[in-house]
N, C-alpha and C positions, 0 to 999 in steps of 0.2 A: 501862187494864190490857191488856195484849198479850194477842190470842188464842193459841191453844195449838192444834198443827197437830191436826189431823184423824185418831184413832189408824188405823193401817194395818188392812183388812181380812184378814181368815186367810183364807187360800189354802191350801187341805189338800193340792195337789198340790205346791206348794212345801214345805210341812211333813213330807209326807212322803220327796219327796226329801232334806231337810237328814238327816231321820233316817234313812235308807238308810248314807248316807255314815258318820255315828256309827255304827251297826251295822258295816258293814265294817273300819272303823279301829279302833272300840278291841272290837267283841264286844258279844254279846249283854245279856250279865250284866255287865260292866265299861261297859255304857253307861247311866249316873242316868239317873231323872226330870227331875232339875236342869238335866242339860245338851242334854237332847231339851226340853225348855221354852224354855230361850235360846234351842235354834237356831232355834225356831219364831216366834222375835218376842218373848223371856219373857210368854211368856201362864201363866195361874194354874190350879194344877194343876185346879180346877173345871173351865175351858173344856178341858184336857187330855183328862179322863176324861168332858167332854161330847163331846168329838170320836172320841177311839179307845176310850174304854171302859175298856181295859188299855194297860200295853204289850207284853206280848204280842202283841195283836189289832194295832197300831199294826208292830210286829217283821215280822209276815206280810202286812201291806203293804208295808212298807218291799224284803221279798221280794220279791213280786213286782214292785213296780217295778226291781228289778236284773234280773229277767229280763225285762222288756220293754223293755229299755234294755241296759244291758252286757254283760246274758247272754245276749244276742242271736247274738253271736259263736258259741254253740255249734250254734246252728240249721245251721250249714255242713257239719256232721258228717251230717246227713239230709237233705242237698240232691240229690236223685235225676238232677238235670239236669245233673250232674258224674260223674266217672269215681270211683270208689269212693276211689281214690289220690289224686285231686286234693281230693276233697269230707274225707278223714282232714289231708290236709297244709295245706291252708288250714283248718280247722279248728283247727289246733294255731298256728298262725302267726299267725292273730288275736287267739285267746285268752292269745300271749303278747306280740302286740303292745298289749293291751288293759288286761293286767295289769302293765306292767310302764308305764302312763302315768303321769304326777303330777299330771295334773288332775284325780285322783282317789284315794283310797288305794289299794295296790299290794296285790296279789293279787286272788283270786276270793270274794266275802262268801260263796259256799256252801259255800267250805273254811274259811274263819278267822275266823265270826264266832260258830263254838259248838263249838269244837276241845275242849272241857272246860268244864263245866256240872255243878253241884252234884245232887243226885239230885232234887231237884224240878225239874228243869230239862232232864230228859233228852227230853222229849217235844218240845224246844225244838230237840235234835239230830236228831231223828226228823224234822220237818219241810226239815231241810237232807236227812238220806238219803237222804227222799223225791224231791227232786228231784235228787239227786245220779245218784238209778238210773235219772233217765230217760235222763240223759246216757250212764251206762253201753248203757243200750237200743238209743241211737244208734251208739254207735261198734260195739257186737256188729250193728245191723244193716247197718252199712257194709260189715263185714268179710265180713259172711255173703252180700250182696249181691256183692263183689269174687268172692267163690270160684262162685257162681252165674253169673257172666257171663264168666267166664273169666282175670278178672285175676290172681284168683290160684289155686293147684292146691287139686284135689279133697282133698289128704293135712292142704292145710293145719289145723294145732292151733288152731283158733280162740278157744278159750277162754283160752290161752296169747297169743294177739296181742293182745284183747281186753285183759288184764292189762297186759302192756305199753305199749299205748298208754294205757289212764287211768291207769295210774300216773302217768305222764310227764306226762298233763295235770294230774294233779291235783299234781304235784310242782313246777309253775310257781310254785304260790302262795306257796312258802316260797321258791324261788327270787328270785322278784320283791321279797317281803319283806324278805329278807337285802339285796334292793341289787343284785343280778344282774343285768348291763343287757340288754334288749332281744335286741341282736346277736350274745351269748355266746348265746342259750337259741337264740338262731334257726339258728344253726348247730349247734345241740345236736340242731336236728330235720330240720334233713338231712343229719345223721347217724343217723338212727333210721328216716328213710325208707326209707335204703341197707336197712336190715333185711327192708321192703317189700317192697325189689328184688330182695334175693335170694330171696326166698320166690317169686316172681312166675316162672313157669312162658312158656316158649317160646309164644308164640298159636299157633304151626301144628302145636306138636307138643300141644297142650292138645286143640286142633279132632282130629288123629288119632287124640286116646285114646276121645273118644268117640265116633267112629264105629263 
C-alpha cells in the first residue's frame, strides 16, 4: 500500500498573507470562509476558528500585513530626511507604482476592500478610516512642515493642499482598478506637482518677509 505524503504544516504567515490578497481583490464581505480556507491549504473550518477565532480577527491581520508590506509606500509621505516636495511626490509615485502592479490585485486594500458594508459591518470601515487618517496625518504634516521651512509661503491654504493631494491618492485606486496604466497616472502627478510649484514662493524673497 503506497504511503501518503506527509499533510503540509500551516504556516499562519503564509495563511495570512493568501488572505490579505482575498481581502484586497474581492473585499471584505464578498470574501467566504470557503475561499479563505482553500487559500490556506483547505484546512477545516475547526482549525480556521482554532487559528483566527473569527474572520474578522483573521481581516485585521490580513491589515496589517498590507501595511507592513505594500503600505509601506506611504511611509515616504513622513520621511523628514527629504525636502517636503520630494518626500509628497515620491510618495504619490510609489503608491502609484505600487498599485497599479499585477503581482498583486490592483489598487490600495485600505480603499477597496470595505467601499460598502451592510450595517453590521460598519465598524469593519471604521478600521480602514482609522488608518486612512493616519495617512491623512502625514500628508497635512508634510505640507505643514514645507510652509515652516520655507518651501512653501506663509499664505499657503493648507487644508485646501491637504484635500487635494489625498484625494488624488486615494483616487489611484479606482484609477489602477479601472486598468489605468502606471505611466498615464505618473504623469498625472507631475502635473499636480506643477500645482506645488506655483504655490512655492521665491527662497530669497520668503528669507526678506521674515526678517
Amino acid at each position: 500500500m503506497p504511503r501518503t505524503g506527509r499533510p503540509r504544516a500551516f504556516n499562519r504567515d503564509e495563511a495570512v498573507a493568501a488572505a490579505m490578497v482575498l481581502f484586497w481583490e474581492h473585499g471584505y464581505e464578498s470574501t467566504s470562509l470557503a475561499q479563505l480556507r482553500a487559500a490556506m491549504g483547505n484546512i477545516s473550518a475547526a482549525s480556521f476558528y482554532a487559528a483566527f477565532d473569527s474572520k474578522e480577527s483573521l481581516f485585521r491581520e490580513a491589515v496589517d500585513k498590507y501595511l507592513s508590506t505594500y503600505g509601506q509606500v506611504s511611509e515616504c509621505f513622513r520621511d523628514t530626511s527629504l525636502t517636503s516636495r520630494a518626500a509628497m511626490e515620491q510618495g504619490l509615485r510609489q503608491s502609484a507604482r505600487m498599485q497599479t502592479e499585477h503581482s498583486h490585485p490592483l489598487g490600495c486594500l485600505l480603499i477597496l476592500s470595505a467601499v460598502n458594508c451592510s450595517p453590521g459591518h460598519h465598524h469593519i470601515q471604521e478600521i480602514l478610516a482609522k488608518e486612512r487618517e493616519k495617512v491623512h496625518g502625514w500628508l497635512k504634516d508634510c505640507i505643514e512642515r514645507a510652509v515652516v521651512n520655507g518651501e512653501l509661503p506663509d499664505s499657503t491654504d493648507i487644508p485646501m493642499l491637504v484635500t487635494l493631494f489625498e484625494t488624488f491618492l486615494r483616487g489611484i485606486s479606482l484609477q489602477a482598478r479601472d486598468g489605468v496604466p502606471y505611466e498615464t497616472i505618473d504623469a498625472a502627478i507631475t502635473q499636480l506637482m506643477s500645482v506645488w510649484d506655483a504655490l512655492s514662493a521665491n527662497p530669497r524673497d520668503l528669507r526678506d518677509k521674515r526678517l
